[in-house]
C-alpha positions as CSV (number, residue, x, y, z in Angstrom):
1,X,63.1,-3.9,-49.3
2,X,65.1,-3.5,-45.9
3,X,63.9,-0.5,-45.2
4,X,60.0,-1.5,-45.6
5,X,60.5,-4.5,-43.3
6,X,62.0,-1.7,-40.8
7,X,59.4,0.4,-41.3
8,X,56.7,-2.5,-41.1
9,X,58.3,-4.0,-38.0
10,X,58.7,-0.6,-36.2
11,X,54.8,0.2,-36.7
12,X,53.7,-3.9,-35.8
13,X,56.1,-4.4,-32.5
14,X,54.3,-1.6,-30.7
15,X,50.9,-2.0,-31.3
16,X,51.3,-5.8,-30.5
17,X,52.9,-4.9,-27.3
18,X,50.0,-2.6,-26.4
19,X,47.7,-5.1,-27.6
20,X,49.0,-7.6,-24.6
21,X,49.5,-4.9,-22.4
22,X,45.3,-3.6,-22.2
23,X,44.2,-7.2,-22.7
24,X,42.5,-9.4,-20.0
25,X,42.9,-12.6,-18.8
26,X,40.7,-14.9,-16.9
27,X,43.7,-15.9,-14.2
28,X,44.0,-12.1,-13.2
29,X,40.9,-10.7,-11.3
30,X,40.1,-7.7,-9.7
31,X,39.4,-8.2,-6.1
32,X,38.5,-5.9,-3.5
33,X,40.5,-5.5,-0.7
34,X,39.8,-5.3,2.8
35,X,40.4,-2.6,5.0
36,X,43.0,-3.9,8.0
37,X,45.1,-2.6,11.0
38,X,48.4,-4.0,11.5
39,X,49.0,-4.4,14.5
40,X,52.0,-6.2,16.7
41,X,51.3,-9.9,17.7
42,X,51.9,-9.7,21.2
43,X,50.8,-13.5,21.4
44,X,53.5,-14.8,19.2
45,X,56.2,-12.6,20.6
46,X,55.2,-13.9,24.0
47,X,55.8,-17.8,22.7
48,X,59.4,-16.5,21.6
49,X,60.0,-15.0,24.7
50,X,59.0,-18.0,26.7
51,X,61.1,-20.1,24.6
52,X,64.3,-17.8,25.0
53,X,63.9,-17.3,28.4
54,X,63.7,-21.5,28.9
55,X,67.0,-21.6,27.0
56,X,68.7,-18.9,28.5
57,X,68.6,-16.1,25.4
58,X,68.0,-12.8,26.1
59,X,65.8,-11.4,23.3
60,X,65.8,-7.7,22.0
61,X,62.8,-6.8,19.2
62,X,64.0,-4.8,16.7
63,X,60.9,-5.9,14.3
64,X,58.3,-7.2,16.1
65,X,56.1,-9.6,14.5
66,X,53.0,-8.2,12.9
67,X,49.7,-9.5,12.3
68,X,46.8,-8.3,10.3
69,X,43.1,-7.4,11.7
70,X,40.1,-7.1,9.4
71,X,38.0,-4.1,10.2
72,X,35.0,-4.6,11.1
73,X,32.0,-2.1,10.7
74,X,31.4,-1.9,14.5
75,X,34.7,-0.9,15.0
76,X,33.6,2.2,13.1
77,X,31.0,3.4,15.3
């Protein structure tokens, strides 16, 4: 009897688990991505600059902040 519920329970846990794994659900959705540059926000790190400068901090970028740009299809030609 032990051994048949092992055996039963062996078989069933995988296929339930690939069973959840391939099905869909309406919350997730495919969506297609758009091409973008990253590119460094020169505009933001300006503000910071201003504002350290006002306050007397020196300020040395070791990760300048990034911003995202949608390309466009004139920028292709």
């Amino acid at each position: 009897m032990r051994r048949s519920m092992m055996l039963i329970a062996s078989v069933a846990l995988p296929v339930l688990l690939i069973g959840c794994a391939t099905s869909t659900s309406p919350g997730y959705s495919y969506q297609t991505v758009e091409p973008v540059n990253v590119v460094v926000d020169h505009e933001k790190m300006a503000v910071i600059d201003h504002a350290a400068r006002k306050r007397g901090v020196n300020v040395h970028w070791i990760n300048r902040p990034q911003r995202r740009v949608a390309i466009s299809e004139a920028d292709d030609e």
